[in-house]
Structure formats: structure tokens, C-alpha cells
PyMOL Python script that loads the backbone (N, CA, C, O; Angstrom):
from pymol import cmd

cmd.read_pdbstr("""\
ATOM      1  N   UNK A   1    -120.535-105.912  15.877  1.00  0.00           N
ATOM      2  CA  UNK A   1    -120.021-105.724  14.530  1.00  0.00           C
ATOM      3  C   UNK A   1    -119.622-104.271  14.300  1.00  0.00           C
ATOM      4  O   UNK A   1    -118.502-103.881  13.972  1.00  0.00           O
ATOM      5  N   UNK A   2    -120.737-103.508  14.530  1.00  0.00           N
ATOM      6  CA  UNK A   2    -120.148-101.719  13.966  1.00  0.00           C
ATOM      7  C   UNK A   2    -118.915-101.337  15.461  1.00  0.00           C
ATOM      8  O   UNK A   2    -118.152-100.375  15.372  1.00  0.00           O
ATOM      9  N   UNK A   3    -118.921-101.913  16.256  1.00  0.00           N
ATOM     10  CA  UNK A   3    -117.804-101.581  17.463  1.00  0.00           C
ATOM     11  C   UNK A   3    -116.124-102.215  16.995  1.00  0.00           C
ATOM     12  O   UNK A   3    -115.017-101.682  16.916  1.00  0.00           O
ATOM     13  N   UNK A   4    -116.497-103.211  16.824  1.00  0.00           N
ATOM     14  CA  UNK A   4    -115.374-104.068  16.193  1.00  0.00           C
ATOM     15  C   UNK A   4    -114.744-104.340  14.443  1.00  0.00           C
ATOM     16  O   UNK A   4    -114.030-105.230  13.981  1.00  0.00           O
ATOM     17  N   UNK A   5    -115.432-103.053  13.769  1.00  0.00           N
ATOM     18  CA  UNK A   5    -115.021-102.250  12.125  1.00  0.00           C
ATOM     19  C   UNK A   5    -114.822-101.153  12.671  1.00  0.00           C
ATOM     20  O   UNK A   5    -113.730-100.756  12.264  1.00  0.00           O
ATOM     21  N   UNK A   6    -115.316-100.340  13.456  1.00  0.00           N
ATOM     22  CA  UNK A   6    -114.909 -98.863  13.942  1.00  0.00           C
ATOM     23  C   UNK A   6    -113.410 -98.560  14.223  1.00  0.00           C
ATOM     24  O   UNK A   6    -112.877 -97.540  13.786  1.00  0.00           O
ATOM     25  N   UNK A   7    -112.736 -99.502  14.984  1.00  0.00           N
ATOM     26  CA  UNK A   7    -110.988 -99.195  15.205  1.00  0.00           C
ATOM     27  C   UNK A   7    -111.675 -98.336  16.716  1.00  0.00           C
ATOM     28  O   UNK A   7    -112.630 -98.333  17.492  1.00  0.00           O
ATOM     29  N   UNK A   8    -110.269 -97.621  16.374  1.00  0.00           N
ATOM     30  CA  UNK A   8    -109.783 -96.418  17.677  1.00  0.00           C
ATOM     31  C   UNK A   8    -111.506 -95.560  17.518  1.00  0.00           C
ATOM     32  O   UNK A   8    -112.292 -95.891  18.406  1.00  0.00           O
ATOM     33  N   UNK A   9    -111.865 -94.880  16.817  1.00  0.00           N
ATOM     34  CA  UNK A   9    -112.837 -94.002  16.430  1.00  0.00           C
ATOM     35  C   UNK A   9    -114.299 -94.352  16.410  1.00  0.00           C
ATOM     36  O   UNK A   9    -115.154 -93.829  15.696  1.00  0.00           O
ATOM     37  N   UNK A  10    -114.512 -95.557  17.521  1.00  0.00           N
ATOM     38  CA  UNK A  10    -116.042 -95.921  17.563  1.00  0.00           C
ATOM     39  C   UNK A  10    -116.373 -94.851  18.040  1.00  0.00           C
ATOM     40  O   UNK A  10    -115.545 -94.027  18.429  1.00  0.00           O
ATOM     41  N   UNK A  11    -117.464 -94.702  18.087  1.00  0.00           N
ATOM     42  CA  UNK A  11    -118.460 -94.518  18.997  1.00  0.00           C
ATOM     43  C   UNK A  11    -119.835 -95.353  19.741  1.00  0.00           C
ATOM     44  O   UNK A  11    -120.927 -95.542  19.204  1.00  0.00           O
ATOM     45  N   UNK A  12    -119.485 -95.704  20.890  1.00  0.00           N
ATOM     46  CA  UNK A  12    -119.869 -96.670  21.363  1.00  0.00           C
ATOM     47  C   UNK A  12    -121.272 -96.387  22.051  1.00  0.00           C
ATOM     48  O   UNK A  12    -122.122 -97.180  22.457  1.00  0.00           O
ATOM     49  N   UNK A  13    -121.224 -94.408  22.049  1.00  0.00           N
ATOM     50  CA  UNK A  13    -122.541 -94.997  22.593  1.00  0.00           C
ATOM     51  C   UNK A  13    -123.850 -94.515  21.864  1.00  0.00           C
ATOM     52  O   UNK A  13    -124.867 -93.936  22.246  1.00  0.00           O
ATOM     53  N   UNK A  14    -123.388 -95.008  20.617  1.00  0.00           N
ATOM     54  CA  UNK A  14    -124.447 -94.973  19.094  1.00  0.00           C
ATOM     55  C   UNK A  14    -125.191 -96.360  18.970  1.00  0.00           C
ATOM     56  O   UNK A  14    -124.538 -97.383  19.178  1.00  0.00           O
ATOM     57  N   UNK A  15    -126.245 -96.423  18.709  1.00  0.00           N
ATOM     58  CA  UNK A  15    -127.101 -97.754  18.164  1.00  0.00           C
ATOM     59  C   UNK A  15    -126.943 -97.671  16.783  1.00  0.00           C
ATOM     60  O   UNK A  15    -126.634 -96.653  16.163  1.00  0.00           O
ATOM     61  N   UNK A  16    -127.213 -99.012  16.221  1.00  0.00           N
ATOM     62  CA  UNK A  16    -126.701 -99.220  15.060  1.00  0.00           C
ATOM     63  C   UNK A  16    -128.490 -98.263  14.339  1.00  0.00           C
ATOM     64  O   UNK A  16    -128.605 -97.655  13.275  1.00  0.00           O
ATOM     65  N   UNK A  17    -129.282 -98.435  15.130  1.00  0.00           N
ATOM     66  CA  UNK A  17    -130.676 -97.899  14.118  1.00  0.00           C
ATOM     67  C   UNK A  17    -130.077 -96.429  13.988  1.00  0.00           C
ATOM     68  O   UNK A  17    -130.358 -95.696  13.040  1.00  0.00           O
ATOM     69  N   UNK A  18    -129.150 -96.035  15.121  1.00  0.00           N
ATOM     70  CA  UNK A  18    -128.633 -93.979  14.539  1.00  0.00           C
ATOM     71  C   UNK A  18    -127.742 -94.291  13.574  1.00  0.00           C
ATOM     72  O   UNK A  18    -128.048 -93.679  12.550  1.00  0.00           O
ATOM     73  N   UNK A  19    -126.810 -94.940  13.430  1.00  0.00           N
ATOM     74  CA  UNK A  19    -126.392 -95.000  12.450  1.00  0.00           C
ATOM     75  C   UNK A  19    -126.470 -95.297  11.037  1.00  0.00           C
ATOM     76  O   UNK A  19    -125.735 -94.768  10.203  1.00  0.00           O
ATOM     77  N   UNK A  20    -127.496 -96.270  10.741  1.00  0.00           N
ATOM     78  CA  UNK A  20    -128.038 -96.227   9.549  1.00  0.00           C
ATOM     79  C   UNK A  20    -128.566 -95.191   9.228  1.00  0.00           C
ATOM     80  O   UNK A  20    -128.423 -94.713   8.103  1.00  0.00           O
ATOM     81  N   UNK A  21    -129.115 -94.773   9.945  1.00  0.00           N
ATOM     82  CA  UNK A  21    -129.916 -93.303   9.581  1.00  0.00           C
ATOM     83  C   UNK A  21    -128.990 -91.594   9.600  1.00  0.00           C
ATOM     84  O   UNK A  21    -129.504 -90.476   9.568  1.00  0.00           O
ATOM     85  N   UNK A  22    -127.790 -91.894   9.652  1.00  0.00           N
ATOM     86  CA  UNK A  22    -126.901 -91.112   9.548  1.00  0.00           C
ATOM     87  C   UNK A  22    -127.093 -90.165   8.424  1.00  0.00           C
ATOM     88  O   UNK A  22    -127.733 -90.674   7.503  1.00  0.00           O
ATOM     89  N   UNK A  23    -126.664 -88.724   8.191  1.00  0.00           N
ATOM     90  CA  UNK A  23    -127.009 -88.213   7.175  1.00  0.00           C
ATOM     91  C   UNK A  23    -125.404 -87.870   6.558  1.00  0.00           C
ATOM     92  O   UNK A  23    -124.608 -87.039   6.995  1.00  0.00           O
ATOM     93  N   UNK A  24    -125.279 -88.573   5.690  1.00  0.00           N
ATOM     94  CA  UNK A  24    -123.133 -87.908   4.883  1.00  0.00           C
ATOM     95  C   UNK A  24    -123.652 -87.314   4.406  1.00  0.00           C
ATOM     96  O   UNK A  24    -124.742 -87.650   3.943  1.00  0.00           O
ATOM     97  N   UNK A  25    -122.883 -85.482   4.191  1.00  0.00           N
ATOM     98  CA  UNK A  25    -123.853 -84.543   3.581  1.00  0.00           C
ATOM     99  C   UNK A  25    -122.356 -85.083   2.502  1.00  0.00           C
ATOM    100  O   UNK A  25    -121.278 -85.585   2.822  1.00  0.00           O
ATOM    101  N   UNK A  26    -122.982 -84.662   1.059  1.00  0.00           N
ATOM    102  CA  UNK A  26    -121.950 -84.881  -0.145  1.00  0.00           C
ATOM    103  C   UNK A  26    -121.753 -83.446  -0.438  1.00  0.00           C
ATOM    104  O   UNK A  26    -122.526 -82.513  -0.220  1.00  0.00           O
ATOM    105  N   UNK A  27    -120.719 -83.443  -0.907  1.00  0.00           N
ATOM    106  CA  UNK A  27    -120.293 -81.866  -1.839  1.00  0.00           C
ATOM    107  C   UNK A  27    -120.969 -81.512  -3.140  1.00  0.00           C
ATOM    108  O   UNK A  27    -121.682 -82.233  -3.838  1.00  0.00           O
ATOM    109  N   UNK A  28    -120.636 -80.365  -3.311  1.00  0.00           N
ATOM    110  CA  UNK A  28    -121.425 -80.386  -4.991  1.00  0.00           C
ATOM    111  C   UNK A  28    -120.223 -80.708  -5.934  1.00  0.00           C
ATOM    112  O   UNK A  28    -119.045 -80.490  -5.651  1.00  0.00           O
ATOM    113  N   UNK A  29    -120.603 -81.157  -6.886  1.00  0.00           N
ATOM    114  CA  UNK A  29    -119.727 -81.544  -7.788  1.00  0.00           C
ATOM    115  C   UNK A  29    -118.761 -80.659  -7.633  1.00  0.00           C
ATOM    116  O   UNK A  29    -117.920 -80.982  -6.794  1.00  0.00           O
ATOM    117  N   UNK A  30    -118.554 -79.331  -8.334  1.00  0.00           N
ATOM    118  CA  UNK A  30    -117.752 -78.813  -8.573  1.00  0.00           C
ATOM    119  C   UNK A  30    -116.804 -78.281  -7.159  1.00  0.00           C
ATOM    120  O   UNK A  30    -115.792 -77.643  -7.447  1.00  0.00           O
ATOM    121  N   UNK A  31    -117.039 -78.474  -5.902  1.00  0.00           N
ATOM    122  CA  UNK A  31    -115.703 -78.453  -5.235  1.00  0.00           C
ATOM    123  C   UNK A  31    -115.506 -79.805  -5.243  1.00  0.00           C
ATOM    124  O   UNK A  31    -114.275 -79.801  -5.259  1.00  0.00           O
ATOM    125  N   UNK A  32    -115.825 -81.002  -5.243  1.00  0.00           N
ATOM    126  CA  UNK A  32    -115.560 -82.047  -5.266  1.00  0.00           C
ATOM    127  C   UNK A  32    -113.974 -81.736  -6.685  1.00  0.00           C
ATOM    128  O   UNK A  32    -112.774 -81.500  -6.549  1.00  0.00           O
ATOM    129  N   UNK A  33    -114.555 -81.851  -7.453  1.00  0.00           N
ATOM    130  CA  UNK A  33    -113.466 -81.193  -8.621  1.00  0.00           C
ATOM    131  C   UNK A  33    -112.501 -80.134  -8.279  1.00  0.00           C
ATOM    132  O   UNK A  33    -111.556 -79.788  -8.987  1.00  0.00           O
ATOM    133  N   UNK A  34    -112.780 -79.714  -7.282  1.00  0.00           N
ATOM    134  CA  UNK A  34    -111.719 -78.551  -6.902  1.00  0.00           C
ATOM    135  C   UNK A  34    -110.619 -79.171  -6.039  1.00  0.00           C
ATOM    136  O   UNK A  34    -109.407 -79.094  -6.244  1.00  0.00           O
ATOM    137  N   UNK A  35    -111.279 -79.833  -4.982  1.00  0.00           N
ATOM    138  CA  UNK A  35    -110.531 -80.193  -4.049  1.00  0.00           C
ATOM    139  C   UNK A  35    -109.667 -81.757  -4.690  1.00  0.00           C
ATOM    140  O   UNK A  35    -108.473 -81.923  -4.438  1.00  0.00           O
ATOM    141  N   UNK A  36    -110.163 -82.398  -5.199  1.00  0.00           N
ATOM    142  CA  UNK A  36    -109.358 -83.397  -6.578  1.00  0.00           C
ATOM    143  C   UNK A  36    -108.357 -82.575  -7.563  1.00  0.00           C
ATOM    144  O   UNK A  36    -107.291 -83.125  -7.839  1.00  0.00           O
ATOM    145  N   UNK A  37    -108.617 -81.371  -8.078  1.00  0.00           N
ATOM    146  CA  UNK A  37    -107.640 -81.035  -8.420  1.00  0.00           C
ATOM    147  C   UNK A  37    -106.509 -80.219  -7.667  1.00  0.00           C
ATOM    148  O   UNK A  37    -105.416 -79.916  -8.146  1.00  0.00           O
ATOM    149  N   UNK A  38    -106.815 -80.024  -6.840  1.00  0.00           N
ATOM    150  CA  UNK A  38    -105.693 -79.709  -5.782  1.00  0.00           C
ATOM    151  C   UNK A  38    -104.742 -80.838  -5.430  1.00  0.00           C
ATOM    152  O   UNK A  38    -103.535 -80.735  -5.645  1.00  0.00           O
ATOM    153  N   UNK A  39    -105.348 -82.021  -4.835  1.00  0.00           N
ATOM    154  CA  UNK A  39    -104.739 -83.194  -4.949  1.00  0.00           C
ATOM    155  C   UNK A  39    -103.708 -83.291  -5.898  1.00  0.00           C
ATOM    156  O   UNK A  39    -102.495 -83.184  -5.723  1.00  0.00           O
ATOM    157  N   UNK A  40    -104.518 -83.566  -7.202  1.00  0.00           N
ATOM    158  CA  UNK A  40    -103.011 -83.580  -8.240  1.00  0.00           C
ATOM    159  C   UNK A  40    -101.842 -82.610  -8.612  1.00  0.00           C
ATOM    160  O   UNK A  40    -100.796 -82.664  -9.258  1.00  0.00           O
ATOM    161  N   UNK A  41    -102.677 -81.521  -7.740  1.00  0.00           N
ATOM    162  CA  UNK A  41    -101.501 -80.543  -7.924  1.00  0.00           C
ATOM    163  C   UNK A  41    -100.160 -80.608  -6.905  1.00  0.00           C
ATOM    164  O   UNK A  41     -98.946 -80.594  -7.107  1.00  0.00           O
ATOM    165  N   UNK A  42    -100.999 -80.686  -5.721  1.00  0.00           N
ATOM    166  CA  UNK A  42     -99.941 -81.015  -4.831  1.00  0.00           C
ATOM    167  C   UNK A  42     -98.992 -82.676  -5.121  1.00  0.00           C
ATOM    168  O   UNK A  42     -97.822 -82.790  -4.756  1.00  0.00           O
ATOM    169  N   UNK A  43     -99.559 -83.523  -5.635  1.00  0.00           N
ATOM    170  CA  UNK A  43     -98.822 -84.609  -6.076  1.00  0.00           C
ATOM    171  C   UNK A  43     -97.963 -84.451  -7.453  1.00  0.00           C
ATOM    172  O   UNK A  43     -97.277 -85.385  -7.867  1.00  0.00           O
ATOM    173  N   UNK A  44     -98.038 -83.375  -8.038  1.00  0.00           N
ATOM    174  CA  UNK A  44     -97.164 -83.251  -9.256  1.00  0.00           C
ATOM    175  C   UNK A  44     -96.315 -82.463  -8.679  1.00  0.00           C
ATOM    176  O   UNK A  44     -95.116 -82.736  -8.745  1.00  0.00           O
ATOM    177  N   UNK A  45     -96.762 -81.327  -7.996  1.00  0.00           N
ATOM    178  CA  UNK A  45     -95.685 -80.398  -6.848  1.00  0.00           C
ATOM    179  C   UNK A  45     -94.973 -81.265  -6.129  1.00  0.00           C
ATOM    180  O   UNK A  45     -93.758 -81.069  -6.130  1.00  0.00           O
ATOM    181  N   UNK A  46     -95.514 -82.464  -5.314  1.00  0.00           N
ATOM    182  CA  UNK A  46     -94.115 -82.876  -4.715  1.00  0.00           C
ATOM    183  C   UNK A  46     -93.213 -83.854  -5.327  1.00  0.00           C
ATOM    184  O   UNK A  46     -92.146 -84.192  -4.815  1.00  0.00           O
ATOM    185  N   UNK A  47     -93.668 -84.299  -6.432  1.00  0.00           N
ATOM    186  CA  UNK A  47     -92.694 -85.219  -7.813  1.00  0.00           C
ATOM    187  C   UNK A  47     -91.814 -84.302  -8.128  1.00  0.00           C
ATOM    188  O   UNK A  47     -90.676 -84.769  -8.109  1.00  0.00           O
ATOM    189  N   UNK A  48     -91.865 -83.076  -8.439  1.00  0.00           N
ATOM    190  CA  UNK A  48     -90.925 -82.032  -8.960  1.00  0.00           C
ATOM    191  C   UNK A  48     -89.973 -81.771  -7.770  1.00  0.00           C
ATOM    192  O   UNK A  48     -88.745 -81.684  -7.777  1.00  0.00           O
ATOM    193  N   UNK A  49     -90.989 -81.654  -6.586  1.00  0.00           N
ATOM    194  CA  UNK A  49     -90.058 -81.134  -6.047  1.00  0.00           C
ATOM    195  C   UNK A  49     -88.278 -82.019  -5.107  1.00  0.00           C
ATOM    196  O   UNK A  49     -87.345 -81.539  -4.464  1.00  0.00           O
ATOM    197  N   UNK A  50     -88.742 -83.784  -5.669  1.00  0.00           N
ATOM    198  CA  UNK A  50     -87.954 -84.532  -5.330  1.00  0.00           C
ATOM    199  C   UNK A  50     -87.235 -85.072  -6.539  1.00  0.00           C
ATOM    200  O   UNK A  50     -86.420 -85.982  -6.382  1.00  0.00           O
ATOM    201  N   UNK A  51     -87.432 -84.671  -7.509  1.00  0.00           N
ATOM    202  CA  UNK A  51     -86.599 -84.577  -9.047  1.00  0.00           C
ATOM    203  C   UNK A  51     -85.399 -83.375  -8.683  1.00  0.00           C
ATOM    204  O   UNK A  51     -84.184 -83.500  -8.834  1.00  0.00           O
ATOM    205  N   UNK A  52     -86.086 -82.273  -8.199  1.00  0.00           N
ATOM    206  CA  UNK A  52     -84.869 -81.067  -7.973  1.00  0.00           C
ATOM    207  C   UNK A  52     -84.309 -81.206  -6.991  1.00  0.00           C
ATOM    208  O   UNK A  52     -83.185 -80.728  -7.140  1.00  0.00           O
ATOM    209  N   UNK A  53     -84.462 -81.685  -5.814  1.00  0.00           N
ATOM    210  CA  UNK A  53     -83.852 -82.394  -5.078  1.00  0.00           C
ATOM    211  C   UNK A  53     -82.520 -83.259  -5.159  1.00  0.00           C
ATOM    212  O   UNK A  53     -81.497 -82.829  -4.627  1.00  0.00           O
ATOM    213  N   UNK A  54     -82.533 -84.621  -5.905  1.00  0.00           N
ATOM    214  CA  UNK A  54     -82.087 -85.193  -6.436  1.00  0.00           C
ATOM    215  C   UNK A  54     -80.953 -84.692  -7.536  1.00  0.00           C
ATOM    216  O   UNK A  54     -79.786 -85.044  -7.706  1.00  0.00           O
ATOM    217  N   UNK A  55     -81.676 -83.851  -8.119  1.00  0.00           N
ATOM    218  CA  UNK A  55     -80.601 -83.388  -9.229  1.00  0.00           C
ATOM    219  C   UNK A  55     -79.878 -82.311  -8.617  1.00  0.00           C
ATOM    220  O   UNK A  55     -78.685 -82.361  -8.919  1.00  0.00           O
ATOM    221  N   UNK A  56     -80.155 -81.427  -7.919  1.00  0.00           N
ATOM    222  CA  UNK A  56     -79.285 -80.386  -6.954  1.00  0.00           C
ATOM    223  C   UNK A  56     -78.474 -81.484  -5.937  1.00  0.00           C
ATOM    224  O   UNK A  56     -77.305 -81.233  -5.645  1.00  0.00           O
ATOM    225  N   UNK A  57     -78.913 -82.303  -5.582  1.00  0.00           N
ATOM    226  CA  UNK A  57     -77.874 -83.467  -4.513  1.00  0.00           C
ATOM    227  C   UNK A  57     -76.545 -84.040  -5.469  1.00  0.00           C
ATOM    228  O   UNK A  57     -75.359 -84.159  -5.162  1.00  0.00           O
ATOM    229  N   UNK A  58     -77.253 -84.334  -6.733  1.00  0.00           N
ATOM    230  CA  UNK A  58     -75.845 -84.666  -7.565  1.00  0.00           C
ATOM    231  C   UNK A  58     -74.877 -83.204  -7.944  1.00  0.00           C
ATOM    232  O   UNK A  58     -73.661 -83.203  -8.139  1.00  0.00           O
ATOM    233  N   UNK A  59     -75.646 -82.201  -7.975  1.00  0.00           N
ATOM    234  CA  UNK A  59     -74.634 -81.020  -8.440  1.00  0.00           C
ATOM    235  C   UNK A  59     -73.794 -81.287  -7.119  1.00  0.00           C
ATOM    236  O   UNK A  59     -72.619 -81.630  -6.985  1.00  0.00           O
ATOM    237  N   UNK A  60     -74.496 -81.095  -6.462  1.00  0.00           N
ATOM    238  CA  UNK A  60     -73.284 -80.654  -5.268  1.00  0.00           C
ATOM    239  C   UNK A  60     -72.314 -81.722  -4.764  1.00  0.00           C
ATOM    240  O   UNK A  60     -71.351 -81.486  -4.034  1.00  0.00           O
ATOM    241  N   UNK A  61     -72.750 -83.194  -5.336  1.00  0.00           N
ATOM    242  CA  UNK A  61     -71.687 -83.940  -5.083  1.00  0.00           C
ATOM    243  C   UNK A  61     -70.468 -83.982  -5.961  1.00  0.00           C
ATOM    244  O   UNK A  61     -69.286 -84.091  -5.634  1.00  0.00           O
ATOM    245  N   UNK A  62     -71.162 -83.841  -7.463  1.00  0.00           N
ATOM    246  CA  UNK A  62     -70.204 -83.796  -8.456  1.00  0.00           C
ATOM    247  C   UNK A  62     -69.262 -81.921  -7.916  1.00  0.00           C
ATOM    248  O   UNK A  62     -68.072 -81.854  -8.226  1.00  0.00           O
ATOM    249  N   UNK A  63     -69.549 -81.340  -7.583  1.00  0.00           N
ATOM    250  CA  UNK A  63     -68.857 -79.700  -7.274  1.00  0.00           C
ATOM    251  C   UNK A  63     -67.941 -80.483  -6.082  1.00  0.00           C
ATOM    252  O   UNK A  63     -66.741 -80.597  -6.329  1.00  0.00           O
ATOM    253  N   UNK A  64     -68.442 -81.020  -4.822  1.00  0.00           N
ATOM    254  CA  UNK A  64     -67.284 -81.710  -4.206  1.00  0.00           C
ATOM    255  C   UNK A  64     -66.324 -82.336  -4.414  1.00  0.00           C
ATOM    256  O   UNK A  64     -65.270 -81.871  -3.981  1.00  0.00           O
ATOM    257  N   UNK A  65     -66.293 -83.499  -5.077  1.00  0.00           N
ATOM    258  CA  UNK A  65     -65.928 -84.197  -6.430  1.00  0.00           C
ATOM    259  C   UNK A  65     -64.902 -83.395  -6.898  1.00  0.00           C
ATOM    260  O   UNK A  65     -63.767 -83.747  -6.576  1.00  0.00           O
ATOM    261  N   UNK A  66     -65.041 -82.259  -7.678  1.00  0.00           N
ATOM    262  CA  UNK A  66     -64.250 -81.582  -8.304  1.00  0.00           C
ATOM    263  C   UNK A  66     -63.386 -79.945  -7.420  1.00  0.00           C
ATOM    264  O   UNK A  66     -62.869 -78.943  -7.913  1.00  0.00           O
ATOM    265  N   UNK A  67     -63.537 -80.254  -6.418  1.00  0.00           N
ATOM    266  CA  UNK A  67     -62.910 -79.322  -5.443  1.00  0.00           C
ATOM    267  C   UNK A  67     -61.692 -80.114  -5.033  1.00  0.00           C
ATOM    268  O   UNK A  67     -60.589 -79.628  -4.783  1.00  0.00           O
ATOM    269  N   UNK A  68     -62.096 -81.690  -4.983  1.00  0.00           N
ATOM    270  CA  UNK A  68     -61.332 -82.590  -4.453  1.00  0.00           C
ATOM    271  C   UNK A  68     -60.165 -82.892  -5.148  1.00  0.00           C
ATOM    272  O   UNK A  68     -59.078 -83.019  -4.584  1.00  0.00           O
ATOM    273  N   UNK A  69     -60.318 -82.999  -6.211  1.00  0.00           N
ATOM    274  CA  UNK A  69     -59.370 -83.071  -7.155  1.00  0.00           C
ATOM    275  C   UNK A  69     -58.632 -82.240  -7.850  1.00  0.00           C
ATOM    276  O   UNK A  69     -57.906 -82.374  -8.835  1.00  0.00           O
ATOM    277  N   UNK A  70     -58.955 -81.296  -7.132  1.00  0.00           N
ATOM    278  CA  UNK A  70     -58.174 -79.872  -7.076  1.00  0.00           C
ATOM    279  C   UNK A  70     -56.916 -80.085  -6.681  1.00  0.00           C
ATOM    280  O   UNK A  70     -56.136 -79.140  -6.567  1.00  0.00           O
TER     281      UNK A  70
END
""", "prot")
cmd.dss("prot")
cmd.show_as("cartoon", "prot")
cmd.util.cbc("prot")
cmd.orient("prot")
């Protein structure tokens, strides 16, 4: 069972009694909160940055556009 939920990244030559007894160390709250708000920062950073994208792709088509019809 824990060999065949593991994927690529078992480790096979663990017993399941080491693994229950595994220790996940947790963060303290507040980088937990830090590193979450980084997250949203970088996800509002790259929304913007494919809005300006987009809208600089139409300038420059509409500027072609109007070179053309020159």
C-alpha cells in the first residue's frame, strides 16, 4: 500500500512502523502567512502581467493596422 500511493518518490526501503512515526516539522504561523502571502502576490503579479501583455499585443496590432493603411 505505502509503495503503491508513493508514485516515482517511494522510498522503498522504509517500513511502514518508520513512517508513521515520521516527524513533519510545521512552520510557525507567521511564515506560514508569509510564504501564503507571497503566493498571492506572485499570482496577482502574473494576472497583471498577462493583462499588459494582451493589451500591448493589441497596441501593436492596431499601430500595424494603421501603418498599413497608410
Amino acid at each position: 500500500q505505502i509503495k503503491r500511493d508513493g508514485g516515482e518518490s517511494t522510498i522503498t526501503h522504509w517500513r511502514p512502523e518508520q513512517i508513521k512515526n515520521l516527524q513533519v516539522p510545521i512552520l510557525y504561523r507567521k511564515i506560514q502567512e508569509e510564504i501564503s502571502s507571497l503566493i498571492k502576490q506572485s499570482h496577482e503579479t502574473k494576472q497583471k502581467a498577462r493583462k499588459l501583455q494582451e493589451e500591448t499585443k493589441r497596441k501593436v496590432e492596431k499601430a500595424i493596422e494603421n501603418e498599413i493603411r497608410k
